[in-house]
Biopython code that builds the backbone (N, CA, C, O; Angstrom):
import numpy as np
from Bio.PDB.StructureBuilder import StructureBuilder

atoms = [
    (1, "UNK", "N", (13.499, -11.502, -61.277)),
    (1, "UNK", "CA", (14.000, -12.615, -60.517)),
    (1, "UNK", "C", (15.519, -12.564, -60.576)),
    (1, "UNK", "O", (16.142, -11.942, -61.437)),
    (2, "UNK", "N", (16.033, -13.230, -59.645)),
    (2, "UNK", "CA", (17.629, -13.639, -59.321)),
    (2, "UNK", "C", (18.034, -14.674, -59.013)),
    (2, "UNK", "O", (17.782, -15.233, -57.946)),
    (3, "UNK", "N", (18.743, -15.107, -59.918)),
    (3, "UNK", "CA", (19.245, -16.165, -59.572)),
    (3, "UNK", "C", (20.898, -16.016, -59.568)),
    (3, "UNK", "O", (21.507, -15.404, -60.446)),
    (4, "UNK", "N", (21.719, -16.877, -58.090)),
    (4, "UNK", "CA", (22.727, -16.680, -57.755)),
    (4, "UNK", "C", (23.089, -18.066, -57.727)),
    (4, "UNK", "O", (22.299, -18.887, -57.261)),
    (5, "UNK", "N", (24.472, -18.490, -58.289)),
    (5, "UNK", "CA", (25.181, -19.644, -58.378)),
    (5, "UNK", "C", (26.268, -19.292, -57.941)),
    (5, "UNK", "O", (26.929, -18.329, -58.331)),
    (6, "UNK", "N", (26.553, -20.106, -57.034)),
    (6, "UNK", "CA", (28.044, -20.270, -55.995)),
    (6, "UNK", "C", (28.888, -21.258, -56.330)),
    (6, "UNK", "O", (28.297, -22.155, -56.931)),
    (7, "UNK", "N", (29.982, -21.440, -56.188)),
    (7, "UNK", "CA", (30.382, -22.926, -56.593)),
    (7, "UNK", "C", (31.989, -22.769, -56.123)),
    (7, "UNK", "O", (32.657, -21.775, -56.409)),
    (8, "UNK", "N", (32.444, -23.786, -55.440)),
    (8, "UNK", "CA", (33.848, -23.743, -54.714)),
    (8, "UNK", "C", (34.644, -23.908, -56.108)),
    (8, "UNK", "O", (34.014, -24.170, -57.133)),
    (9, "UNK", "N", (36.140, -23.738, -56.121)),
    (9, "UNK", "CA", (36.866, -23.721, -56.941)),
    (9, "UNK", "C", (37.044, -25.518, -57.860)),
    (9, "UNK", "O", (37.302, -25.839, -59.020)),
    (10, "UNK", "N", (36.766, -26.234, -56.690)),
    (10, "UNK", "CA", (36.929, -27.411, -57.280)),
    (10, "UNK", "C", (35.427, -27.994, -58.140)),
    (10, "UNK", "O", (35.237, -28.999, -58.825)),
    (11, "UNK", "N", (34.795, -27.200, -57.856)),
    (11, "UNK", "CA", (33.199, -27.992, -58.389)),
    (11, "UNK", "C", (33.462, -27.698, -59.865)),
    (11, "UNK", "O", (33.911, -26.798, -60.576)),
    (12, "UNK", "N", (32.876, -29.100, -59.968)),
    (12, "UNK", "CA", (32.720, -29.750, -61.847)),
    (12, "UNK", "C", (31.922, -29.421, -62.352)),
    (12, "UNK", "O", (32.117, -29.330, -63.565)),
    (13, "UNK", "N", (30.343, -28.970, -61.787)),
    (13, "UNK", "CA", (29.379, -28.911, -61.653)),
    (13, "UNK", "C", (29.105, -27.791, -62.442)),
    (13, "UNK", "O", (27.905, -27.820, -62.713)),
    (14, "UNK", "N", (29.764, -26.614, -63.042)),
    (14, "UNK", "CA", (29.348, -25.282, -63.685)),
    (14, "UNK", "C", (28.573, -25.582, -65.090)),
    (14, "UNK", "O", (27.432, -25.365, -65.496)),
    (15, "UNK", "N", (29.983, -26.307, -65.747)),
    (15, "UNK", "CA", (28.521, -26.441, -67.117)),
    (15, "UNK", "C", (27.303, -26.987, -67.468)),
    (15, "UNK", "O", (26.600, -26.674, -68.429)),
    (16, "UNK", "N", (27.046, -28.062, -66.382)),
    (16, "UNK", "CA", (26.243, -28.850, -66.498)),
    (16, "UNK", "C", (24.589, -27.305, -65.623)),
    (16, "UNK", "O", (23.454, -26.910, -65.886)),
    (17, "UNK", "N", (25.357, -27.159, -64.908)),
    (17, "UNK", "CA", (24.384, -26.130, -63.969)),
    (17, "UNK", "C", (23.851, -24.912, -65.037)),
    (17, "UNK", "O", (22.688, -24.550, -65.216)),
    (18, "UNK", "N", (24.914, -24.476, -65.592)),
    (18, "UNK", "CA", (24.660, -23.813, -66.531)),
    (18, "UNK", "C", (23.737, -23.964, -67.608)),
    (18, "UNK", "O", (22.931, -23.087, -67.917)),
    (19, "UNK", "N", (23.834, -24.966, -68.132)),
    (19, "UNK", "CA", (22.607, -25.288, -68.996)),
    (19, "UNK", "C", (21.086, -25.486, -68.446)),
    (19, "UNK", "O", (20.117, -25.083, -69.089)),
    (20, "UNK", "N", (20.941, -26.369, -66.770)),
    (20, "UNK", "CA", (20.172, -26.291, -66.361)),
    (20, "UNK", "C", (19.300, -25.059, -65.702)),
    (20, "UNK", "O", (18.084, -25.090, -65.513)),
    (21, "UNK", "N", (19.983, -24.219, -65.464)),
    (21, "UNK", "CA", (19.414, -22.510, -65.217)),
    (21, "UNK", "C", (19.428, -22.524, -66.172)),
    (21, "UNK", "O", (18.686, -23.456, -66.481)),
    (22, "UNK", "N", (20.034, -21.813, -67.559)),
    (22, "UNK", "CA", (19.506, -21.376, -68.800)),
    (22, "UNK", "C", (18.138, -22.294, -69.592)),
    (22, "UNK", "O", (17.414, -21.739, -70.418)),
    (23, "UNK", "N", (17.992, -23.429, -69.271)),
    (23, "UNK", "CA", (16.986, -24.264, -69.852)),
    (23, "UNK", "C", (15.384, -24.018, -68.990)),
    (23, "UNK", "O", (14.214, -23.991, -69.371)),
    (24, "UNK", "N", (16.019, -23.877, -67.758)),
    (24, "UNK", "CA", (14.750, -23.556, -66.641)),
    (24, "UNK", "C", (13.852, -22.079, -66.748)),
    (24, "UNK", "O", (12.697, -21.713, -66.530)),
    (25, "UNK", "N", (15.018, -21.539, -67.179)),
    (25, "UNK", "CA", (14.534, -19.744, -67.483)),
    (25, "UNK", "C", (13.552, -19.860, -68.760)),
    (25, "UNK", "O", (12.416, -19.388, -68.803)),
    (26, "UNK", "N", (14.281, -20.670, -69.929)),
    (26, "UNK", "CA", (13.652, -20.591, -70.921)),
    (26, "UNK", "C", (12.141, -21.203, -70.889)),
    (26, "UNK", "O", (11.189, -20.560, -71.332)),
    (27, "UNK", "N", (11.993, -22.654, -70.261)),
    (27, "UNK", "CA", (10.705, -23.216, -70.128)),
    (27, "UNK", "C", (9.994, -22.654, -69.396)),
    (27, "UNK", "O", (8.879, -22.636, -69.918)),
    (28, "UNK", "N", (9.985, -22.043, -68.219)),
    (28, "UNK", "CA", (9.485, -20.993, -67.297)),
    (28, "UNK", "C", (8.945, -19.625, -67.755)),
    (28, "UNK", "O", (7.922, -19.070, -67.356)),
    (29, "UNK", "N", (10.165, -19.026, -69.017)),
    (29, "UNK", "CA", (9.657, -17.778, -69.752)),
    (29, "UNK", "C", (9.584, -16.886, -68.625)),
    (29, "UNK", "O", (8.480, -16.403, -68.372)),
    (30, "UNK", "N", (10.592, -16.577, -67.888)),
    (30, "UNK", "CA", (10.879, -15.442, -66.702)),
    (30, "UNK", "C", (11.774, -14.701, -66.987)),
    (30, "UNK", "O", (12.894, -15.189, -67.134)),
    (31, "UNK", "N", (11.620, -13.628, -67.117)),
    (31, "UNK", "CA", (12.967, -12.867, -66.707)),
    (31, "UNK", "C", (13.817, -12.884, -66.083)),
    (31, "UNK", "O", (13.290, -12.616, -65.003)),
    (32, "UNK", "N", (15.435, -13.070, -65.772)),
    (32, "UNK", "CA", (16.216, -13.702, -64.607)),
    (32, "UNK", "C", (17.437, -12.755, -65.244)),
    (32, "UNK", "O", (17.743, -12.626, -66.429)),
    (33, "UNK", "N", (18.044, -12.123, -64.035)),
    (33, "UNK", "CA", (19.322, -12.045, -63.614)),
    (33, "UNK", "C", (20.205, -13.178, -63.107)),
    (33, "UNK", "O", (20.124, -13.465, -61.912)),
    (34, "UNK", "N", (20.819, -13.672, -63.687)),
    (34, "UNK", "CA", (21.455, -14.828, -63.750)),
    (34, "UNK", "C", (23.362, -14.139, -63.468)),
    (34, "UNK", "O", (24.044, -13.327, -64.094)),
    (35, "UNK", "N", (23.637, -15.047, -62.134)),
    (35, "UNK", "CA", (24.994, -14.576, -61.816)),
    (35, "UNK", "C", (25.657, -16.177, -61.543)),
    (35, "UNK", "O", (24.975, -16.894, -60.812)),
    (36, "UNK", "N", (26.831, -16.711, -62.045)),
    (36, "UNK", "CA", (27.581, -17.714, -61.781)),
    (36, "UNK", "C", (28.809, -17.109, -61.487)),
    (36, "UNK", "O", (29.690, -16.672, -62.228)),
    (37, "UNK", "N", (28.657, -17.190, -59.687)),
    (37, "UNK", "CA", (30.730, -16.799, -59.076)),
    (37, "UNK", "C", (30.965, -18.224, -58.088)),
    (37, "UNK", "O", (30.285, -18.940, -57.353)),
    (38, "UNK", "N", (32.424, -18.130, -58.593)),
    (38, "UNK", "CA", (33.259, -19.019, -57.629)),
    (38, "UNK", "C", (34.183, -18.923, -56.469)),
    (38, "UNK", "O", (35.347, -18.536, -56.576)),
    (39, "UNK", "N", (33.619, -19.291, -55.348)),
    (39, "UNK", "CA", (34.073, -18.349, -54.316)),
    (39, "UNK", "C", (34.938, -19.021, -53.604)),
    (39, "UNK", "O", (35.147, -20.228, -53.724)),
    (40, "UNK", "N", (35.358, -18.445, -53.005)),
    (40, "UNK", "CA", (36.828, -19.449, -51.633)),
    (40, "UNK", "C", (35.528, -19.571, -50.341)),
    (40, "UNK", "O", (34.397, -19.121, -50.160)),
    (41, "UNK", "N", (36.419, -20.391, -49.694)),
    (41, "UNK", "CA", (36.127, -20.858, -48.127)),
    (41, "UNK", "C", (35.228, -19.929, -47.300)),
    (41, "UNK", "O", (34.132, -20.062, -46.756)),
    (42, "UNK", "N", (36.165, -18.887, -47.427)),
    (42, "UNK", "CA", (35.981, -17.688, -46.545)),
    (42, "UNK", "C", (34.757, -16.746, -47.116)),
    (42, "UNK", "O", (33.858, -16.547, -46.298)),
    (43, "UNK", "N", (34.654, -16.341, -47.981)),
    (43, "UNK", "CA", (33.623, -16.151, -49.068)),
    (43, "UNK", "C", (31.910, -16.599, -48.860)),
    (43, "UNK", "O", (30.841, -16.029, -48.644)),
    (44, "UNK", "N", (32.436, -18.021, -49.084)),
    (44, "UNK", "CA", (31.548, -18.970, -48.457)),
    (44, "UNK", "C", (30.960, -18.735, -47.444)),
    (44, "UNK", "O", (29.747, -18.531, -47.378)),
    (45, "UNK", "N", (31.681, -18.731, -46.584)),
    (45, "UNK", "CA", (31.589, -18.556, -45.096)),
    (45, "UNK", "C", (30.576, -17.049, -44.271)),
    (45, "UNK", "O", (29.648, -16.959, -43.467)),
    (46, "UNK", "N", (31.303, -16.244, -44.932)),
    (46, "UNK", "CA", (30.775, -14.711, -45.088)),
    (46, "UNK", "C", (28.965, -15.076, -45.670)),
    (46, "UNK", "O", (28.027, -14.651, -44.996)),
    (47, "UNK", "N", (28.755, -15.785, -46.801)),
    (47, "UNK", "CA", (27.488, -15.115, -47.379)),
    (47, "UNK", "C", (26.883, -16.774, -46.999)),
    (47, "UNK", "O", (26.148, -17.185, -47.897)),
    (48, "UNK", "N", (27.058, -17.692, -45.921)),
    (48, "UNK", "CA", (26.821, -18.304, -45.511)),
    (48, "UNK", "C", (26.083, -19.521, -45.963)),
    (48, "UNK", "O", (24.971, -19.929, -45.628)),
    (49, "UNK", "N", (27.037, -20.050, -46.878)),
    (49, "UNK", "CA", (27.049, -20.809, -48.427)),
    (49, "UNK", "C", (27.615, -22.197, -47.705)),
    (49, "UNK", "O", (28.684, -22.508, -47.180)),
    (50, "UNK", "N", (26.493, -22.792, -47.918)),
    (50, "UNK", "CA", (27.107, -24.512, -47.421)),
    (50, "UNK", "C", (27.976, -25.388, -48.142)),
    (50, "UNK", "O", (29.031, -25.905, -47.774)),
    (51, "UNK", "N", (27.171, -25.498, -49.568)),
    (51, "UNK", "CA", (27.183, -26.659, -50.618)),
    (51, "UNK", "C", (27.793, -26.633, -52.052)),
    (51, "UNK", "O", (27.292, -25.575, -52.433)),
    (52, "UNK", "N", (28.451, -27.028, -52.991)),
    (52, "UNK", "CA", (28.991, -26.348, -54.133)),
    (52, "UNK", "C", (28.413, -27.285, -55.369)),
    (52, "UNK", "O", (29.008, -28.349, -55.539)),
    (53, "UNK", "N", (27.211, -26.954, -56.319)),
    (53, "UNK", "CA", (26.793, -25.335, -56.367)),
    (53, "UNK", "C", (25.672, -25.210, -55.292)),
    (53, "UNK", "O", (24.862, -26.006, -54.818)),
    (54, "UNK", "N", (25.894, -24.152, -55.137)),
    (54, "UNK", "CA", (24.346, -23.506, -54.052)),
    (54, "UNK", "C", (23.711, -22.521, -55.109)),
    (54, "UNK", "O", (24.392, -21.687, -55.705)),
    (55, "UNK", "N", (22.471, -22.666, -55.279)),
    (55, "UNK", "CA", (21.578, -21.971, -56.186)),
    (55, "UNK", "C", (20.513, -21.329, -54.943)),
    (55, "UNK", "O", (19.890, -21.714, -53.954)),
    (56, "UNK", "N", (20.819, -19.879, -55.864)),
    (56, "UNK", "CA", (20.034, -19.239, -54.867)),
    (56, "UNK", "C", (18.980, -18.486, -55.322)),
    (56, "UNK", "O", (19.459, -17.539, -55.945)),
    (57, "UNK", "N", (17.535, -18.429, -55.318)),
    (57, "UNK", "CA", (16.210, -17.415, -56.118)),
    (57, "UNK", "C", (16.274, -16.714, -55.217)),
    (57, "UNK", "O", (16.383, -17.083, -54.048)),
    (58, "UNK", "N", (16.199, -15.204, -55.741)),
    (58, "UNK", "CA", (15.968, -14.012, -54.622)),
    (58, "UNK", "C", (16.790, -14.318, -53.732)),
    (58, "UNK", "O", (17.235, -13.251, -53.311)),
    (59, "UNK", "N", (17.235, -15.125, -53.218)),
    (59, "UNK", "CA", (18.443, -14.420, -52.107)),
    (59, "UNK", "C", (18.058, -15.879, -51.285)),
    (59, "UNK", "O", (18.697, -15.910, -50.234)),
    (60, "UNK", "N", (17.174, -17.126, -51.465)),
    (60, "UNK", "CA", (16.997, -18.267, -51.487)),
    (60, "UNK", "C", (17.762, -19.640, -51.497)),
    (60, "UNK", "O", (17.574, -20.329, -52.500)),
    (61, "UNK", "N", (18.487, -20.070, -50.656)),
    (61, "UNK", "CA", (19.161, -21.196, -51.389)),
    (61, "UNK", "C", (17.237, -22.429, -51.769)),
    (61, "UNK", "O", (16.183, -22.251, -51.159)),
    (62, "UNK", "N", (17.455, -23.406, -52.796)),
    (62, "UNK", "CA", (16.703, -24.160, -53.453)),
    (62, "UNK", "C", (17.196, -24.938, -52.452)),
    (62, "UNK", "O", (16.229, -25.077, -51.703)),
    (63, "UNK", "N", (18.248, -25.614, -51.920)),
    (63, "UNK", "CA", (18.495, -26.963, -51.611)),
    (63, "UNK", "C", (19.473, -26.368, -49.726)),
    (63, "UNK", "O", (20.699, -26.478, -49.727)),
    (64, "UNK", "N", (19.089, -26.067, -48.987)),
    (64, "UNK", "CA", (20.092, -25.615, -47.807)),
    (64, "UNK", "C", (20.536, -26.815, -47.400)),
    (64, "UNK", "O", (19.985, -27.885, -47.661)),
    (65, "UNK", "N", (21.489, -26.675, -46.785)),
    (65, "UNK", "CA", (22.166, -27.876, -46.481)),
    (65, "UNK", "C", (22.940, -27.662, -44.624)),
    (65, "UNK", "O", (23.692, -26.746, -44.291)),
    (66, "UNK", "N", (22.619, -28.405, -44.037)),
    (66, "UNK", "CA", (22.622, -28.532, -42.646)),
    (66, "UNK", "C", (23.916, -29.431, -42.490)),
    (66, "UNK", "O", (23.853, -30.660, -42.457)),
    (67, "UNK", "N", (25.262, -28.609, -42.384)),
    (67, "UNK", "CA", (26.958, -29.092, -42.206)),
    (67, "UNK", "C", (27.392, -28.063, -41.754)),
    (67, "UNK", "O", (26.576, -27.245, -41.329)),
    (68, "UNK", "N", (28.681, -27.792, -41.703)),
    (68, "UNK", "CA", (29.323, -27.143, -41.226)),
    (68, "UNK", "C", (30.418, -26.811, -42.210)),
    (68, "UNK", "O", (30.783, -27.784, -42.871)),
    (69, "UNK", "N", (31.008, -25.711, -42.458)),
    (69, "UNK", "CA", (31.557, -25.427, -43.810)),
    (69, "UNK", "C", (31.031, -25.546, -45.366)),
    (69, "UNK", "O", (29.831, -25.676, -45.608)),
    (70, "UNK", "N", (31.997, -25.494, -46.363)),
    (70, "UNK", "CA", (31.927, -25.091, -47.422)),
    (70, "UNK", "C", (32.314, -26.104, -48.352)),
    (70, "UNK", "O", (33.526, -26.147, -48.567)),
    (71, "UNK", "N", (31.302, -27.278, -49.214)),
    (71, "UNK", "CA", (32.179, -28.291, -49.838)),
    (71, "UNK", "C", (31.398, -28.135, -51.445)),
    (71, "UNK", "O", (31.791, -28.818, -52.391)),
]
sb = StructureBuilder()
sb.init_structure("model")
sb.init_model(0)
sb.init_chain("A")
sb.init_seg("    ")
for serial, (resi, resn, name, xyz) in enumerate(atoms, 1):
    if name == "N":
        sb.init_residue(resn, " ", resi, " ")
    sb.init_atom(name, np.array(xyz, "f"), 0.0, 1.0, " ", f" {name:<3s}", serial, name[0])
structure = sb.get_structure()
């Protein structure tokens, strides 16, 4: 499994996320590639990243979000 965490420069949101993927892996008992990057606008934009954090399984966002840009 893969899991991908996105998160704009301003999001607060890393440690708290962090524990919640590491806690989810553990109760689950999965194997996970686990990646946390922080990306710019453009970035965003490119791998077509709405929300900050965007969690992604396999290549999945969990939560998509229907806006326009990168917040």
């Amino acid at each position: 499994m893969k899991i991908e965490c996105y998160m704009s420069a301003g999001c607060g949101a890393e440690e708290l996320l962090r524990a919640n993927v590491r806690a989810a892996v553990e109760r689950e008992d999965v194997a996970a590639e686990v990646i946390f990057r922080r990306i710019t606008d453009k970035e965003a934009s490119a791998l077509e990243i709405k929300g900050s954090p965007s969690v992604l399984i396999n290549g999945v966002d969990i939560e998509p979000q229907e806006m326009a840009g990168f917040s």
